[in-house]
C-alpha positions as CSV (number, residue, x, y, z in Angstrom):
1,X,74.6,136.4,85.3
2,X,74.4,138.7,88.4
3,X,73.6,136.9,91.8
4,X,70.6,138.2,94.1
5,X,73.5,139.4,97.2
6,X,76.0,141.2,94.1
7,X,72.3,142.5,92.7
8,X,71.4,144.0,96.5
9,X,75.0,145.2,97.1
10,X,74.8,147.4,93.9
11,X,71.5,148.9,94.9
12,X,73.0,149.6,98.4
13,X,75.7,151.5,96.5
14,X,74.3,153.3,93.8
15,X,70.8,153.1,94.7
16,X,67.9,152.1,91.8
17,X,68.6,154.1,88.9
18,X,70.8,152.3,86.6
19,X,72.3,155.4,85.0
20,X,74.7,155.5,88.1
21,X,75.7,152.0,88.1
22,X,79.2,150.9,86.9
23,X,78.6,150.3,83.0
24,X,80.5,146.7,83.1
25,X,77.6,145.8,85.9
26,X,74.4,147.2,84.0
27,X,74.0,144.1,81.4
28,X,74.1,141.6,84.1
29,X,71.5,143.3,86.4
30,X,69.5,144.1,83.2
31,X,69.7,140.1,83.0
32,X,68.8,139.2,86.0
33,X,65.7,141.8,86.2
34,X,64.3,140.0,83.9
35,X,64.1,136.8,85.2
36,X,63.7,137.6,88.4
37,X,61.0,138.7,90.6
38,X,63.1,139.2,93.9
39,X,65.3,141.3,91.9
40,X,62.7,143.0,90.6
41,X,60.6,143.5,94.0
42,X,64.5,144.4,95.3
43,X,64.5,147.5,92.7
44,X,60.8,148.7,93.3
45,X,62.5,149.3,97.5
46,X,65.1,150.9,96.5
47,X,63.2,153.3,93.8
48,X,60.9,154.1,96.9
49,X,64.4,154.4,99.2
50,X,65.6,157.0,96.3
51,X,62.2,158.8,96.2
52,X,62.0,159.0,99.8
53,X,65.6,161.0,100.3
54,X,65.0,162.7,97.2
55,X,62.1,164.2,98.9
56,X,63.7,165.4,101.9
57,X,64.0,168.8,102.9
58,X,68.0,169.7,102.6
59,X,70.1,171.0,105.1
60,X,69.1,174.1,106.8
61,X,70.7,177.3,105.7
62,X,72.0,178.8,108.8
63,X,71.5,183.0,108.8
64,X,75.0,184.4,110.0
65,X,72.5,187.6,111.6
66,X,69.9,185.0,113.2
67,X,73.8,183.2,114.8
68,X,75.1,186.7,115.6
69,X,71.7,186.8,118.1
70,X,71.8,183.8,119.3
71,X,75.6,184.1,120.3
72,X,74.9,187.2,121.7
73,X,71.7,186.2,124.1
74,X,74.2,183.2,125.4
75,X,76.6,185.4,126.2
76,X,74.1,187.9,127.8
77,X,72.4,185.2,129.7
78,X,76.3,184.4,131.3
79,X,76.4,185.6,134.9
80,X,78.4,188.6,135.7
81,X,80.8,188.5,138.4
82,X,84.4,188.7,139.0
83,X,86.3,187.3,136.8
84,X,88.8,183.9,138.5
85,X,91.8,184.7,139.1
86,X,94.5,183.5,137.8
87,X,96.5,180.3,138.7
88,X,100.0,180.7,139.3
89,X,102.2,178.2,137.9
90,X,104.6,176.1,139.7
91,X,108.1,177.7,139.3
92,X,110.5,176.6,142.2
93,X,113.4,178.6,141.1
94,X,111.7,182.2,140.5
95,X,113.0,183.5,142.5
96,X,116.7,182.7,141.3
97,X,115.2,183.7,137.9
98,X,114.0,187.3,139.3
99,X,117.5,187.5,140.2
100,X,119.1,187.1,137.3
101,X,116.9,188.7,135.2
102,X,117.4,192.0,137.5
103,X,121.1,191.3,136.4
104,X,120.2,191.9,132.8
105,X,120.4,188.0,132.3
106,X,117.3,186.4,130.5
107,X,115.0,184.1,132.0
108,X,116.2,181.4,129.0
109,X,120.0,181.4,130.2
110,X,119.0,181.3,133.5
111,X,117.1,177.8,132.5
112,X,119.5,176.6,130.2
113,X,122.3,177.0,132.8
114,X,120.3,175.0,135.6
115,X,120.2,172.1,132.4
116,X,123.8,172.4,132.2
117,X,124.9,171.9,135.6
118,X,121.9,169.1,136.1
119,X,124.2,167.6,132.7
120,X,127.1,168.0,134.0
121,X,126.4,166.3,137.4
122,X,125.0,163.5,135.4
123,X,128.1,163.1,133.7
124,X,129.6,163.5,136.9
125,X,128.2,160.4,139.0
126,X,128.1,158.3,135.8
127,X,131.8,158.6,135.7
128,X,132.6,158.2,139.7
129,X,130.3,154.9,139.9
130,X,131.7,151.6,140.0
131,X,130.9,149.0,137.1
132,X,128.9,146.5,137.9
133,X,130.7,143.2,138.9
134,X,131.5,141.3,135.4
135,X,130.6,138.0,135.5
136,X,130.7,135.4,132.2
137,X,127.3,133.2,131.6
138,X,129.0,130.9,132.8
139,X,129.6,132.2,136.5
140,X,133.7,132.4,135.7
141,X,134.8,136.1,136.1
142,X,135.5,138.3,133.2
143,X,139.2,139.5,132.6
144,X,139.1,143.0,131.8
145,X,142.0,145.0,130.8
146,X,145.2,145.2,132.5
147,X,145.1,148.1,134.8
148,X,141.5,149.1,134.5
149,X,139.7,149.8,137.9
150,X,135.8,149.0,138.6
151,X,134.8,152.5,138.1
152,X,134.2,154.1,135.0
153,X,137.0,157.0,135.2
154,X,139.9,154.8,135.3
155,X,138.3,152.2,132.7
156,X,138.6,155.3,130.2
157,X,141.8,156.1,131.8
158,X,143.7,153.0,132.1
159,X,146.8,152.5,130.1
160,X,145.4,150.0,127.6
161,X,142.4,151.8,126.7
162,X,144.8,155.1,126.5
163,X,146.8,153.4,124.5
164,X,144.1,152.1,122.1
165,X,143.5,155.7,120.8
166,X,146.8,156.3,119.3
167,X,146.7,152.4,116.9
């Protein structure tokens, strides 16, 4: 048999009329209905819930000439004056794109060179920095390869790592 808080759940759900109600459910709140006045008192709400929302008006159908009226009174009602002008962005190198372009070279090279050389000087001081000092968990110093210097360059240059590429 159907418990009172299964019994209200389903009317939350599907409301009072039965015909909606899962088909598996139906016997046990037909049960339950009749032995129980709560349940029954419990349906009677929710028919006068259903009847209720039933009865309401439905949404508003929306006229698209009654919009076009509206929309156009807002838009008269706007005040009329000069329009803003507009913002400039912020573009440091225009003026080194103005020159290019007058050279016949796009605006896109002239930006994807200025990546380039911001790459390539990237590149550039990751490879002239030193390494940082190597130092084992323990405190005792690392031993790095023969030869290799604290910088980068000449850890890729050194003769061990040179002559690990041709094993």
């Amino acid at each position: 048999m159907m418990k009172l808080a299964a019994f209200e759940a389903m009317l939350g759900t599907y409301g009072a009329a039965m015909r909606r109600w899962p088909p598996d459910r139906r016997a046990a709140a037909q049960a339950l209905l009749a032995h129980s006045p709560q349940a029954r008192d419990m349906l009677r709400e929710a028919a006068l819930l259903d009847a209720a929302l039933d009865a309401a008006d439905p949404a508003p159908v929306i006229d698209d000439a009654r919009l076009g009226a509206v929309i156009a009174g807002a838009l008269a009602a706007l005040p009329a004056g000069t329009p803003a002008p507009a913002r400039r962005s912020f573009r440091p190198f225009a003026a080194l794109e103005r020159q290019h372009w007058s050279r016949g070279m796009p605006a896109a090279w002239a930006r994807a060179s200025g990546l380039a050389a911001c790459t390539a000087a990237g590149i550039l001081v990751g490879l002239v920095s030193p390494l940082p000092d190597q130092t084992g968990s323990e405190g005792t110093k690392v031993e790095t390869a023969e030869g290799a210097g604290t910088d980068l360059a000449t850890a890729f240059v050194s003769h061990s790592a040179v002559e690990s590429l041709f094993q």
